[in-house]
MARFI-616296 format. One record per residue (C-alpha): residue in three letters; x, y, z. Coordinates in pm, whole numbers, plus 50000, padded with zeros to 5 digits. Layout:
N
ALAXYZ ...
// end
This chain:
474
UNK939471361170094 UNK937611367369742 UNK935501336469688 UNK934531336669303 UNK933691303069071 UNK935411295668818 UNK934231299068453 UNK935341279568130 UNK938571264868051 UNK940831303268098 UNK941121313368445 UNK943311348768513 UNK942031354068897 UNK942461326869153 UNK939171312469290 UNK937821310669630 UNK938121280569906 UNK934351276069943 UNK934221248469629 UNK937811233469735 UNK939241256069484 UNK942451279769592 UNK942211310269758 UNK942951342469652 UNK946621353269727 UNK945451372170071 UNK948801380470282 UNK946801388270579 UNK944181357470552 UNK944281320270625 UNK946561318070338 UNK949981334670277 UNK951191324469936 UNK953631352969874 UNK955221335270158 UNK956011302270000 UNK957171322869686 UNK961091311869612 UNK960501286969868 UNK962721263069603 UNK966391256069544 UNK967621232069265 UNK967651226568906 UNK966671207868638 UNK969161182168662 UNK968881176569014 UNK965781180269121 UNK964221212269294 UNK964071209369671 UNK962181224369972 UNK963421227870318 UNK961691212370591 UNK961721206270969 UNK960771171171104 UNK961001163671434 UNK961031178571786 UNK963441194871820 UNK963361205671424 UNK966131189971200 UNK966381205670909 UNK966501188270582 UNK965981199570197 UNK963081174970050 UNK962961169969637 UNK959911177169507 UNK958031150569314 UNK954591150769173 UNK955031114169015 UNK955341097769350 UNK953391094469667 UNK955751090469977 UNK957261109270185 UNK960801097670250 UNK964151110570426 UNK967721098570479 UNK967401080070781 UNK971151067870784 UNK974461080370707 UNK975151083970331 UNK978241087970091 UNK975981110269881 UNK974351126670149 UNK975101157370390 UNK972261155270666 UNK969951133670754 UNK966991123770994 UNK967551107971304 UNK964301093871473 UNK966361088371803 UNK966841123671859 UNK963361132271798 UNK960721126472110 UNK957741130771871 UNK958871101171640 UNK956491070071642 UNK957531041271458 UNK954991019371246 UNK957410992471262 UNK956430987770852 UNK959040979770648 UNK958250999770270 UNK960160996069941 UNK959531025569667 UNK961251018469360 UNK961671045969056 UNK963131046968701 UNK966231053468849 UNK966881044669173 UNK965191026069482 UNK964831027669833 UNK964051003570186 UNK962871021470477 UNK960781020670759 UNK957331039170788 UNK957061058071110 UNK954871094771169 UNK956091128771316 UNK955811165771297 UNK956781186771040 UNK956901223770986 UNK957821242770684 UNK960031277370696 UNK958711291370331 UNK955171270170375 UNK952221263070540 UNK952211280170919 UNK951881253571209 UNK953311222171249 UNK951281189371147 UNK951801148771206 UNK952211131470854 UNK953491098670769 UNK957671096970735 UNK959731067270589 UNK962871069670723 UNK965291056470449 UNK967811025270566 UNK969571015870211 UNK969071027569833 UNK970431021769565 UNK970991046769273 UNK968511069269472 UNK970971096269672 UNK973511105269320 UNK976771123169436 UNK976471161169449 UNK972751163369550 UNK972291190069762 UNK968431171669867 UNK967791144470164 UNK964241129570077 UNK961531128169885 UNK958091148769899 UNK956061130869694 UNK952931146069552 UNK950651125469345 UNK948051107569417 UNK947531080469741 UNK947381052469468 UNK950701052569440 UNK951581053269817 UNK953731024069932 UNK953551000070084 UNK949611002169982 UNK947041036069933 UNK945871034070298 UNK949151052470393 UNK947791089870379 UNK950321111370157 UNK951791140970232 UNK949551164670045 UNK945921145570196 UNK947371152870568 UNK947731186370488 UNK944091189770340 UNK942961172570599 UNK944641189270947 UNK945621225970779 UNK941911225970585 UNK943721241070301 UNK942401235269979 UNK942891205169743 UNK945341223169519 UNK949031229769453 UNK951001249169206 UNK954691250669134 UNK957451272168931 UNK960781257468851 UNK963121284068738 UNK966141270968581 UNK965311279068227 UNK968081288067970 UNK970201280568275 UNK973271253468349 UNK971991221268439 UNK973641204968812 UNK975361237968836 UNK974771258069165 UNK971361241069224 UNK970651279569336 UNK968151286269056 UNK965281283969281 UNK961101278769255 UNK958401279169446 UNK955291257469574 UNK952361268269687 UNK950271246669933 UNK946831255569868 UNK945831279269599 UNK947311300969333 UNK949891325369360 UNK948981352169047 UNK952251368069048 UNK954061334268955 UNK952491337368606 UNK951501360668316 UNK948401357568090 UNK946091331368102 UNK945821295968283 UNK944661266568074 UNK943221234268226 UNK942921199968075 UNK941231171368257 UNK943561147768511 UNK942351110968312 UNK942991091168591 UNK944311095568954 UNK947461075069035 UNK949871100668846 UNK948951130568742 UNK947881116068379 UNK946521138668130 UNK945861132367758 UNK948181144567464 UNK946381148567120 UNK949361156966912 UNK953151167366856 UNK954541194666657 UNK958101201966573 UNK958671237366421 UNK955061235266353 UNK954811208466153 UNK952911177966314 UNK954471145966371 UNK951151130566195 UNK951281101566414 UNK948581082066568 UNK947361103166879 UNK947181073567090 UNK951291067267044 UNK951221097167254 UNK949871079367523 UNK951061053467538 UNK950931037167778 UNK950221068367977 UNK951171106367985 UNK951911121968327 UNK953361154968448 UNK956301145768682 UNK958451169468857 UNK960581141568990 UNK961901135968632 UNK964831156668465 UNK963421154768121 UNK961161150667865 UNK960811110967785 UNK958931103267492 UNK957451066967377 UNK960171051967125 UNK957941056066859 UNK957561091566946 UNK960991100467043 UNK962061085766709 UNK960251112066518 UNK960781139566731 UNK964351137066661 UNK963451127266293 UNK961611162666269 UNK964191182766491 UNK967271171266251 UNK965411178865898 UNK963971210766073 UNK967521226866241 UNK970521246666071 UNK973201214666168 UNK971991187565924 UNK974861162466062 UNK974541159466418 UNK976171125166615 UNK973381102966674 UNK974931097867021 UNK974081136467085 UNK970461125367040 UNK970631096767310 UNK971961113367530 UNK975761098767571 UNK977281129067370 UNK977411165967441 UNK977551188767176 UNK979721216367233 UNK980121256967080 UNK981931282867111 UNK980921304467435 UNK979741332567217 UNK977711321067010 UNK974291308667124 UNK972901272166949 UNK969061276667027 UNK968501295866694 UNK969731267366502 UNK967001246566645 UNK963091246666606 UNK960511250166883 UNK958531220867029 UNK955051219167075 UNK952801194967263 UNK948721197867241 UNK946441190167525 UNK942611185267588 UNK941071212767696 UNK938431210067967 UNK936121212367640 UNK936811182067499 UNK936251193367155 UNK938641222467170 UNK942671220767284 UNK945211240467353 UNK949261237167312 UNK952151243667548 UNK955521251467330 UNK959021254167445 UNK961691270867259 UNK964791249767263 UNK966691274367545 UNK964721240767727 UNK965461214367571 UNK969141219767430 UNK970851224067795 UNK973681239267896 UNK975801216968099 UNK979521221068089 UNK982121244768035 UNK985361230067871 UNK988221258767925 UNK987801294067836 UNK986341290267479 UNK983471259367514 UNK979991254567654 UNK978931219367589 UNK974711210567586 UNK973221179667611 UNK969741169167434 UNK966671175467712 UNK964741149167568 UNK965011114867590 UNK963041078767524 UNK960771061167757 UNK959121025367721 UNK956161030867922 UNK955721065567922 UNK955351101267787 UNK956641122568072 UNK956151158568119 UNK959871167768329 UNK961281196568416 UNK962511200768040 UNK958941214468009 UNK957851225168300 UNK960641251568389 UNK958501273168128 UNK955371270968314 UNK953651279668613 UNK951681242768690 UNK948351242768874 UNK947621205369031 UNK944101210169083 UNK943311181169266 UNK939731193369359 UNK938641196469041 UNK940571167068849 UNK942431188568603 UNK946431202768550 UNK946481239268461 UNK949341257268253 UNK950631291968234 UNK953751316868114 UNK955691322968403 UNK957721350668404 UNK960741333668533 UNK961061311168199 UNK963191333667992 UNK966851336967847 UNK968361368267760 UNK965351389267853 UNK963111365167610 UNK960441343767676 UNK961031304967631 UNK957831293467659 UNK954701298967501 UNK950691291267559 UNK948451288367255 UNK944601288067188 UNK941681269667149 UNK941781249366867 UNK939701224166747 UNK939371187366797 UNK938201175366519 UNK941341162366353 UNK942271140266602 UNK940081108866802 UNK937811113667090 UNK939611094867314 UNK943921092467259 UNK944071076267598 UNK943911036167638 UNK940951022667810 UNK943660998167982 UNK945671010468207 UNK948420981168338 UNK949011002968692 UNK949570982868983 UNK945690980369137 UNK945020961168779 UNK948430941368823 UNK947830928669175 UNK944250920469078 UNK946120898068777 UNK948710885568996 UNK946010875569299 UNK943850857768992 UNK947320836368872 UNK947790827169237 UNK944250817269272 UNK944740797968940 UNK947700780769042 UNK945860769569380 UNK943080753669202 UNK945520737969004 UNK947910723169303 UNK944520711869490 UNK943520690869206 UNK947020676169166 UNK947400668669474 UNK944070650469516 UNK945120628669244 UNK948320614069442 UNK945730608969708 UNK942890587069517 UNK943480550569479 UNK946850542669210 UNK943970521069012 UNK942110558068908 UNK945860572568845 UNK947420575268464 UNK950730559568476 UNK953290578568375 UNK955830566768117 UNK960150575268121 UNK958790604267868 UNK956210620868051 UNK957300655768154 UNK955560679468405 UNK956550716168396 UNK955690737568718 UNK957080775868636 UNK955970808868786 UNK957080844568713 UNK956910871868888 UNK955450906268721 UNK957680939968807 UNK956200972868792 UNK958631001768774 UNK956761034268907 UNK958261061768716 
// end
């Protein structure tokens, strides 16, 4: 293993282990990431998967990958929507918690009940190791019919983790029993390719390091702002290379996270809005159905003729490492105008791979299938690079530009609140405490002698409501 720090913001060769950084792709060392290479199935419209085996003996299930959650979940029941699943009876290394945990997502939820057992991974890490399991008992909108995935992997951060962050996520009990490195990296490679089609298009993860034949050219790193999601900071928006000239924090608003769990890229209304603004005066088809653009129409072509030249490339800019310099991830719209359906000989219909968010700006696989993504937990920062699997026709679809300056846009783009659920617990425990105080008092005023009490007339009215604040994680 070649241990070697890293320098600046670029970084071709993959660092050592000694600093918690990965490990240099070594097929006869600790680490064998040509191994987990095309460990993935899936695509971007259903999710990409790995396949695991939990339990002793092994059942063998195929897990969604999702770096915008933090539990690690599996069909536990029988399910219209789903082919296998986990059954703790049949395995004699299942222990149950007896905790009952609710995730919830933008689409979708799920009940379960958190238990711990051994996994082992085919295309992964060697050895088995004991991690924490929710078996899933109902859901709603969670399993979707044709999904060829029977849980959830969920990467991010332990701040997410439910039922609270002392439930140690997937990703720490790996760190912490395999001694691998703080750091994952992952290639989707469905680009230019039919959405929910075969779900064959296949990916990889690597636990612990950097595989360097997953990407091409140089890695860029910006900082991770906070560690619940993986939340970096956008400075600006450019469609066909024109900026959007909008206020950088709109970009942020009210965060910006990198989410494998989510089909596309969501924009904040404001955002989205002139995305589609710029995309419309900047494309060939100057009448388009506005229903194309939310996402309830397809748009459809001839099969021989190709649409993505009609439409202009999409650029987002992140903070470099360097805070006064940036750099900017583009994707050519082979990513974001989709194939998805094939109407008799003649037609392929697309649909539009972006769509609007209210609380977020989210980083899906619309984006990410043209990059090679380095979650550098270790040293608090996302990296990007080409892959070579992000191309159509024998061209690239992605692109990685710079540095550039900083000084057109504000120091800081990101809020200095952020309404995640620590800060909304800590709000909601303060309006309990509130309304305590408050019932205490009114209830030593029924007690005190009726001469101290105000009487009340016929038109006296006393109000008592509460509400009850909802978070939705994705």
């Amino acid at each position: 293993v070649v241990l070697r720090p890293a320098s600046g913001s670029r970084q071709r060769d993959a660092p050592g282990a000694a600093d918690g950084l990965a490990l240099a792709s070594d097929p006869g060392g600790t680490l064998n990431f040509l191994a987990m290479v095309e460990n993935l199935q899936g695509d971007s419209g259903r999710g990409y998967y790995l396949e695991m085996l939990i339990g002793t003996p092994p059942q063998a299930l195929n897990i969604l990958v999702d770096t915008g959650s933090s539990n690690f979940a599996v069909a536990g029941v029988p399910d219209p929507d789903v082919t296998s699943y986990f059954n703790p009876e049949l395995s004699s290394t299942y222990r149950s918690q007896g905790v009952e945990v609710t995730v919830k997502y933008s689409q979708g939820s799920w009940t379960g009940v958190l238990g711990t057992d051994v996994i082992t991974m085919p295309k992964g890490l060697d050895g088995s190791y004991t991690i924490n399991i929710a078996t899933i008992l109902e859901s709603e909108n969670f399993f979707l019919p044709g999904v060829k995935w029977h849980g959830i992997l969920g990467l991010a951060y332990d701040a997410l983790a439910k039922p609270s962050s002392s439930v140690e996520t997937f990703f720490d009990s790996l760190v912490r029993q395999a001694k691998i490195p703080n750091i994952f990296s992952l290639q989707m490679c469905g680009a230019g390719l039919p959405v929910s089609g075969s779900g064959t298009n296949g990916g990889s993860l690597v636990l612990g390091g950097i595989e360097p034949s997953l990407y091409t050219g140089d890695i860029w790193y910006t900082p991770i702002k906070e560690e619940w999601y993986y939340q970096v900071e956008i400075l600006k928006l450019e469609v066909g290379g024109q900026n959007l000239q909008l206020d950088c924090r709109e970009y942020n608003a009210d965060k910006a996270i990198v989410d494998s769990g989510t089909t596309l890229l969501r924009l904040p209304e404001k955002v989205f809005s002139a995305v589609v603004q710029a995309i419309a005066r900047t494309s060939l088809i100057q009448e388009f159905s506005s229903e194309f653009w939310t996402g309830t129409q397809l748009a459809c072509w001839d099969r021989s003729e190709k649409p993505w030249s009609l439409f202009p490339k999409l650029s987002i800019y992140l903070r470099d490492e360097n805070s006064s310099r940036s750099f900017r991830i583009s994707i050519l719209p082979q990513l974001y105008i989709q194939p998805i359906l094939v109407i008799g000989d003649n037609l392929q219909c697309y649909r539009f791979g972006i769509s609007s968010s209210t609380n977020a700006l989210v980083i899906g696989a619309t984006v990410m299938e043209g990059f090679y993504v380095i979650f550098d937990r270790a040293q608090r920062r996302v990296g990007f690079a080409v892959s070579p699997c992000a191309e159509a026709d024998g061209a690239p679809v992605s692109e990685i530009e710079g540095p550039f300056t900083t000084a057109d846009v504000a120091s800081n783009c990101v809020s200095s609140v952020s309404f995640h659920e620590p800060v909304l617990w800590i709000a909601s425990y303060a309006l309990m405490s509130l309304c305590g105080v408050i019932l205490l008092v009114l209830v030593v005023l029924l007690l005190i002698p009726p001469r101290c009490q105000h009487r009340y007339t016929d038109n006296d009215v006393v109000n008592d409501e509460s509400s009850l604040v909802r978070h939705r994680w994705k």
